[in-house]
C-alpha positions as CSV (number, residue, x, y, z in Angstrom):
1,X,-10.1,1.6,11.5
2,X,-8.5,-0.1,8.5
3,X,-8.7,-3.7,7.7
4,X,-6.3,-6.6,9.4
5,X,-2.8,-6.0,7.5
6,X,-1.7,-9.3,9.5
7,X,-4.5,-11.8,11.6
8,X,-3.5,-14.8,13.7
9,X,-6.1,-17.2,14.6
10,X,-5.5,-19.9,17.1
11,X,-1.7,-20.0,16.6
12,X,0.2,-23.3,18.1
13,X,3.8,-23.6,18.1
14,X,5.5,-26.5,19.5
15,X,9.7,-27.2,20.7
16,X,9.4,-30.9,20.3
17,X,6.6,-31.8,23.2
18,X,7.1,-28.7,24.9
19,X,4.5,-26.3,23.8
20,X,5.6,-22.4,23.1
21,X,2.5,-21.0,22.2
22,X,-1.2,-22.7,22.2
23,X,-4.0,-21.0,21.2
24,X,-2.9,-16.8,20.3
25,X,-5.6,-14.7,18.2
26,X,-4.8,-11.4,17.3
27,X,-5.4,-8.4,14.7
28,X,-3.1,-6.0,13.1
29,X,-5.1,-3.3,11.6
30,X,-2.9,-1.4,8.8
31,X,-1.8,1.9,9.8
32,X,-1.9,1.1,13.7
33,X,0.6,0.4,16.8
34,X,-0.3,-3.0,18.5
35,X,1.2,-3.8,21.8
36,X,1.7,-8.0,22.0
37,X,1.7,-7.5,26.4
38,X,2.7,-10.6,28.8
39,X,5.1,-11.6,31.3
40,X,8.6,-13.1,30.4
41,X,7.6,-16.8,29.4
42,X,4.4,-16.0,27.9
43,X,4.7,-16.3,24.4
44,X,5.5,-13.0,23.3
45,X,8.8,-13.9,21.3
46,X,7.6,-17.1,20.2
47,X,4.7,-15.4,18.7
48,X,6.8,-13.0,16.7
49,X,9.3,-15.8,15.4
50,X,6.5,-17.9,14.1
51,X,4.4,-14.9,11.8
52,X,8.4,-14.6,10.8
53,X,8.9,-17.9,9.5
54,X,11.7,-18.5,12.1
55,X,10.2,-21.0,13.8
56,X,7.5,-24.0,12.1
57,X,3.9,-23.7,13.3
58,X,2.1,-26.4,14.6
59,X,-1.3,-25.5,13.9
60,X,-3.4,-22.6,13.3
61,X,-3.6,-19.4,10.9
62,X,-1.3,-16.7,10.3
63,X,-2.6,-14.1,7.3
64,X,-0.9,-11.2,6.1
65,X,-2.5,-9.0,3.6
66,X,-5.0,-11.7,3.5
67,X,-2.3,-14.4,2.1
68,X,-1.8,-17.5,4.6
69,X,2.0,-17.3,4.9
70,X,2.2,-20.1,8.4
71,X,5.0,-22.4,6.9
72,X,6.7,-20.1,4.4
73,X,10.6,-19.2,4.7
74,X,11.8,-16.6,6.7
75,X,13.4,-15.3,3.3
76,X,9.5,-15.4,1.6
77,X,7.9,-14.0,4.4
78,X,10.3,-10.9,4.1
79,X,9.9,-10.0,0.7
80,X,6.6,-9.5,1.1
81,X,6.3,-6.7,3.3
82,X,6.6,-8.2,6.6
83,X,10.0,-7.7,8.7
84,X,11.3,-8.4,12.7
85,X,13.9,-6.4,14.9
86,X,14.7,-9.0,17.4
87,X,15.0,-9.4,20.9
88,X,19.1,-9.3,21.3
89,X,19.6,-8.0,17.7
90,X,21.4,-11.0,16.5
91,X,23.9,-8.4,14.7
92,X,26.8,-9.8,12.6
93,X,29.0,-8.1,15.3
94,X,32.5,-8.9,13.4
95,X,30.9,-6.7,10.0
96,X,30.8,-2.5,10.0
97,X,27.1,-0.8,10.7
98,X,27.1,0.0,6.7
99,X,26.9,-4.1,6.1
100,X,24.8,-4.7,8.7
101,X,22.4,-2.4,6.8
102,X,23.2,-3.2,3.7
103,X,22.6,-7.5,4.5
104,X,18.7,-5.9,5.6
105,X,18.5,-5.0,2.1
106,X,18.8,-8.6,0.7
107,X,15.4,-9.5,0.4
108,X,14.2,-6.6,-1.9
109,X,13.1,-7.4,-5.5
110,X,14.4,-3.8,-6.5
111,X,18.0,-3.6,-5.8
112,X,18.1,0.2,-7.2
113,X,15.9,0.9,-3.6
114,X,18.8,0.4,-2.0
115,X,21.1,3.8,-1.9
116,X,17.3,5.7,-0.8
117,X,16.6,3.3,1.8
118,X,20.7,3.4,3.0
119,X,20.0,7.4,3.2
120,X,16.5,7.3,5.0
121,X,18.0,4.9,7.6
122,X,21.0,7.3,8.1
123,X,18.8,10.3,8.3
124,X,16.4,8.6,11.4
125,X,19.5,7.5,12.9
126,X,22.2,9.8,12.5
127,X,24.4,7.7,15.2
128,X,24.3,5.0,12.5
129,X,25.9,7.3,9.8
130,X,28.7,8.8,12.2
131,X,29.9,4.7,12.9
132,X,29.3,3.4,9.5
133,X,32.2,1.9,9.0
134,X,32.4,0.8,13.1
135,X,32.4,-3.1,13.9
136,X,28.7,-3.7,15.0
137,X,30.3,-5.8,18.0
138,X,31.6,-2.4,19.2
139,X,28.8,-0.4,19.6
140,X,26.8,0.5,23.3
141,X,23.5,-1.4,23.5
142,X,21.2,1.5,22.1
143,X,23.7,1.5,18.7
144,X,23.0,-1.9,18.6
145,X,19.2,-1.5,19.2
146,X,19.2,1.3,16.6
147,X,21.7,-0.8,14.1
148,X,18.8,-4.0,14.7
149,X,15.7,-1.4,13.7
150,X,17.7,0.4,10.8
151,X,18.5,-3.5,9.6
152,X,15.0,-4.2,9.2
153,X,13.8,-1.0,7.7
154,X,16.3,-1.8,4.9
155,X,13.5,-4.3,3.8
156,X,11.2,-1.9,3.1
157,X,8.7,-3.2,5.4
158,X,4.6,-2.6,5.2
159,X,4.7,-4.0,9.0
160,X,7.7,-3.7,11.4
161,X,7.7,-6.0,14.6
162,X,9.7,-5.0,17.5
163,X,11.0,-7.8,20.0
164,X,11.1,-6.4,23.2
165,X,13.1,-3.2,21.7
166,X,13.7,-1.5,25.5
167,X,15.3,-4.3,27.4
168,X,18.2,-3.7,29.0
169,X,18.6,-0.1,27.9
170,X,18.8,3.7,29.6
171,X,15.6,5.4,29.9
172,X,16.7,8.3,27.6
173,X,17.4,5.6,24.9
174,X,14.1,4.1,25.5
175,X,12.6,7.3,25.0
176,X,14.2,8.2,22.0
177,X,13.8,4.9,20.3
178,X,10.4,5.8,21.3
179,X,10.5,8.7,19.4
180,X,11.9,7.1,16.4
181,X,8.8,4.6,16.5
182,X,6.3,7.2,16.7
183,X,7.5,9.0,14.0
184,X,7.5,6.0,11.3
185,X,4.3,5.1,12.3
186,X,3.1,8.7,11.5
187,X,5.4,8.1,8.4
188,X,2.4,5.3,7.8
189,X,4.6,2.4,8.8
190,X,2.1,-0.7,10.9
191,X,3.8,-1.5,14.2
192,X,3.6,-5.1,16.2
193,X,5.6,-4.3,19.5
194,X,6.3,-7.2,21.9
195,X,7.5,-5.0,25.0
196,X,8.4,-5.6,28.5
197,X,7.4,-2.1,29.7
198,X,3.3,-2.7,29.9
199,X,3.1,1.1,30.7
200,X,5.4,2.2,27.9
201,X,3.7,-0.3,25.5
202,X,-0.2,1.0,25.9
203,X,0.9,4.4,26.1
204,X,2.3,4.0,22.5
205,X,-0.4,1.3,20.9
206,X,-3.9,1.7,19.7
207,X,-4.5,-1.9,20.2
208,X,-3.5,-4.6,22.6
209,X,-3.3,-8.0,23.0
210,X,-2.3,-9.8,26.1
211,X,-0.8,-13.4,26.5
212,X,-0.4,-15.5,29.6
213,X,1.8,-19.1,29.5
214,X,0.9,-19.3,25.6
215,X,-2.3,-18.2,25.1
216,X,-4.1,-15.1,24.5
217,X,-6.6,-13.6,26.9
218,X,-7.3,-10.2,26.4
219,X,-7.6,-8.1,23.3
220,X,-8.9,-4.3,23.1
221,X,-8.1,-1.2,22.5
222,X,-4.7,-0.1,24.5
223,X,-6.8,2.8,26.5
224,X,-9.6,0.1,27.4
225,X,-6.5,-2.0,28.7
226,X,-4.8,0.5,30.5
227,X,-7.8,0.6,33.0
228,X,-8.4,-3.4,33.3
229,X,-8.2,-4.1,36.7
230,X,-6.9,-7.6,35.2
231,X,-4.3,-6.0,33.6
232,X,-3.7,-3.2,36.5
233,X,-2.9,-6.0,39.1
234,X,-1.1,-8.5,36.7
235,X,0.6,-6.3,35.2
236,X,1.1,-3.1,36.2
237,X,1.1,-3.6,40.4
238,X,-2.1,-1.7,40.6
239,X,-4.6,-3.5,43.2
């Protein structure tokens, strides 16, 4: 196993007095698929937003590559390797696909990246090329989740995190997002999934991290997890 690409120790985050998240640990060896598991509530998005620098933490660590970046800029955070596919894709929905992409592409240092990363974006999603010049508002909700993924690839990300990337969607787009997913990663792209779908999550991951109302409680790999009888009856309706 490789080192931790990204490691989170103890992470708080706080809305005012309400607490989001208060006390998640986890690892994110380079080259792997972790699955960040838990019901809605639990901490899963508010995790994410925070190692993206959408959201301030309150207290704890959050490394990546072994730099602390906990209270950087979103913008910072970016350019350094690290991007997010969120939950609801937060599109501009009145701009075309092609500057949907092309806005992903804002926080490279090499601008000349650009036109290769437009073309490797087109060639995993082909639906994206056929609607480039499509209002993003337009699109069915797999476009969208595709149009969300491509965004963030145009970063040139080290580590792509997925927000919940199969809610509200067909099975046979799950499955081919799926697809898309497993490919990168064998294309040596690090994966932190937040995911809705415990099954479809640990079937995918290597490792695992659980969260209930905030906190983290189980860690392993995603095999050792798939047989917890913790995670069996909480999660996955297995007594």
């Amino acid at each position: 196993m490789s080192g931790a690409l990204l490691r989170i120790e103890h992470l708080e985050v706080r809305y005012g007095d309400l607490i989001g998240v208060s006390d998640v640990s986890l690892e994110v060896p380079e080259g792997s698929v972790v699955a960040l598991l838990g019901s809605n509530g639990g901490g899963k998005t508010t995790t994410l937003n925070a190692i993206a620098g959408l959201i301030p933490v309150h207290s704890g660590s959050i490394s990546f590559r072994g730099e602390e970046i906990a209270g950087q800029k979103a913008f910072a955070i970016v350019r350094k390797g690290l991007a997010l596919s969120p939950e609801g894709w937060r599109l501009f929905v009145q701009q075309s696909v092609e500057n949907n992409l092309m806005l992903g592409a804002t926080p490279l240092h090499d601008k000349s990246k650009q036109a290769a990363l437009l073309e490797r974006v087109y060639e995993i999603f082909p639906r994206l090329k056929e609607r480039r010049n499509q209002r993003a508002g337009t699109m069915s909700g797999g476009e969208r989740q595709m149009l969300a993924v491509g965004r963030a690839l145009m970063s040139d990300p080290k580590l792509l995190m997925l927000d919940e990337p199969s809610l509200g969607l067909a099975p046979a787009v799950v499955e081919s997002m799926y697809e898309t997913f497993g490919r990168l990663h064998r294309e040596g792209l690090t994966i932190l999934l937040a995911e809705q779908s415990i099954e479809l999550a640990l079937e995918v991951s290597d490792f695992a991290t659980v969260l209930q109302v905030g906190k983290s409680v189980l860690s392993g790999t995603a095999a050792a997890l798939a047989q917890d009888p913790q995670v069996q009856k909480a999660y996955l309706g297995v007594d």
